[in-house]
TILUM-52660 format. One record per residue (C-alpha): x, y, z; residue in one letter. Coordinates in steps of 0.001 Angstrom, whole numbers, plus 524288, in hexadecimal, padded with zeros to 5 digits. Layout:
<pts>
XYZa ...
</pts>
This chain:
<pts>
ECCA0E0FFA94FDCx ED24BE19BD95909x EE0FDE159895C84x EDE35E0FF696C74x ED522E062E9665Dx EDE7AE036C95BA4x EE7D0E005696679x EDF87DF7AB96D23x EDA52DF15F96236x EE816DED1495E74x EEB73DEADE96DE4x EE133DE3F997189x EE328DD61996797x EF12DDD7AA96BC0x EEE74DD7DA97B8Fx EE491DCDAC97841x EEE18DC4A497250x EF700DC54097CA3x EEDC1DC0FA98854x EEBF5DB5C598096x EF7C5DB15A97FF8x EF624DAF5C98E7Ex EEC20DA5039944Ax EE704DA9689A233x EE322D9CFC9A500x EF0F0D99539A6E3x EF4EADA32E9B02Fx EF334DA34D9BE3Bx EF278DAD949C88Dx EF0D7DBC909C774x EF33FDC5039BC31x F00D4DCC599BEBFx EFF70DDB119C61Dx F0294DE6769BD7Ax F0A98DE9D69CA22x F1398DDE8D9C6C6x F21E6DE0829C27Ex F26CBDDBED9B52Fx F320CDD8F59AF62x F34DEDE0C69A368x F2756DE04C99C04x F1C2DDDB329A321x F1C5FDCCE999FF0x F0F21DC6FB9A0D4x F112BDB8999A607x F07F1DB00C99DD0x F06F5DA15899883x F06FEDA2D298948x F046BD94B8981D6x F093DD9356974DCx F07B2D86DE96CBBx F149DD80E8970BFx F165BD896998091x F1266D8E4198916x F18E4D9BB798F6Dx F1766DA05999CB7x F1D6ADACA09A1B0x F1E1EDB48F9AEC8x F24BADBF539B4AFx F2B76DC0FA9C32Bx F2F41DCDAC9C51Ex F31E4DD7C19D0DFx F2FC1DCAB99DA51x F2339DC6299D456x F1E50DBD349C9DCx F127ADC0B19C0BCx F0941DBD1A9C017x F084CDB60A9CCB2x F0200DA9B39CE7Ex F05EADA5939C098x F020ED97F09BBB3x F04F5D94BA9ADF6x EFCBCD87AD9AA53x F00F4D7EF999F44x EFCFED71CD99B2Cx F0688D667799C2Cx F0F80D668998F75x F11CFD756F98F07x F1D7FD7A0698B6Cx F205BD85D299416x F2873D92FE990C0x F28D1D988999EBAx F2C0ADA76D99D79x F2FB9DAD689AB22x F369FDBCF19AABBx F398ADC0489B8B7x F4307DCB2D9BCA0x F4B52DC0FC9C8F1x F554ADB6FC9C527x F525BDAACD9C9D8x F4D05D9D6F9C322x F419DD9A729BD72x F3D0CD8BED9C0D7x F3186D855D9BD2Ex F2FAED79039C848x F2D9AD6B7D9C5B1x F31D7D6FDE9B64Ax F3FFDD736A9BA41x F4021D7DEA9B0E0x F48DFD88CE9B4B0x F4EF8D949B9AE6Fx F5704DA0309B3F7x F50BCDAEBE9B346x F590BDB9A49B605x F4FC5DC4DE9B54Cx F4813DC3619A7ADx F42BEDB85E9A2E3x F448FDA9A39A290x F3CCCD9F5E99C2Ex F3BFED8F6C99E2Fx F365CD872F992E1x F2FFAD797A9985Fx F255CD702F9959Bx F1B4DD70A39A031x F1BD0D5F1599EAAx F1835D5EF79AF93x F0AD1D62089B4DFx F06E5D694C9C198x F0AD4D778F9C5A1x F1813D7C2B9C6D8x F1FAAD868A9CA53x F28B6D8F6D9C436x F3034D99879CC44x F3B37DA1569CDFEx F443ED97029D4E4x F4D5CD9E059DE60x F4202DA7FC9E0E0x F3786D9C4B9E319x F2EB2DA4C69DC6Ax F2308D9FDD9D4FDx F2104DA51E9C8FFx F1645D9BF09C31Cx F1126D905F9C317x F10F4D86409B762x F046CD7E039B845x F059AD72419AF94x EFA4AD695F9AC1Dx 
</pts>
């Protein structure tokens, strides 16, 4: 086997593995623009499900969120690890929940149960930017 294929070969399971950890069916709205800034490494925002939670990340950066349109669907019961790395201070504040945590240009992170149906909000409170929305159900 020449050594490009032997680099795929071992790429490819690898790449593979990690689009699974993702399920497009819970994400809304367009893919993020290779155009798009990042903070630090690109961060790609997904919702991951393990046995016991559920993490969802995304990214705001150079004035914009990404992806855009973001809308993370969980059933009722979930416990969510909300992952948000922006490169503002402000707050982080996910409505009806009252969950709130400080970011000062990196990352923050809010640990809740999603226990309240319907669609919600989370933003960047002194900004009143959206960042995502929660749909519980």
């Amino acid at each position: 086997m020449r050594p490009s294929i032997a680099a795929a070969a071992v790429a490819l399971p690898l790449l593979l593995a990690s689009c699974s950890a993702s399920d497009p069916s819970t994400v809304g709205g367009p893919e993020p623009s290779p155009s798009a800034g990042s903070v630090g490494p690109s961060i790609s925002p997904s919702t991951t499900a393990t046995s016991d939670v559920t993490t969802i990340e995304v990214t705001y950066a150079h004035g914009a969120v990404s992806p855009r349109g973001y809308t993370a669907k969980v059933k009722l019961g979930t416990k969510i690890h909300l992952v948000v790395h922006a490169d503002v201070s402000d707050e982080i504040h996910v409505h009806t929940y009252d969950k709130k945590a400080d970011i000062t240009g990196g990352v923050a992170t809010i640990d809740f149960t999603a226990s309240i149906p319907g669609l919600f909000e989370i933003e960047l409170e002194s900004r009143s930017y959206t960042l995502l929305h929660l749909q519980v159900g």
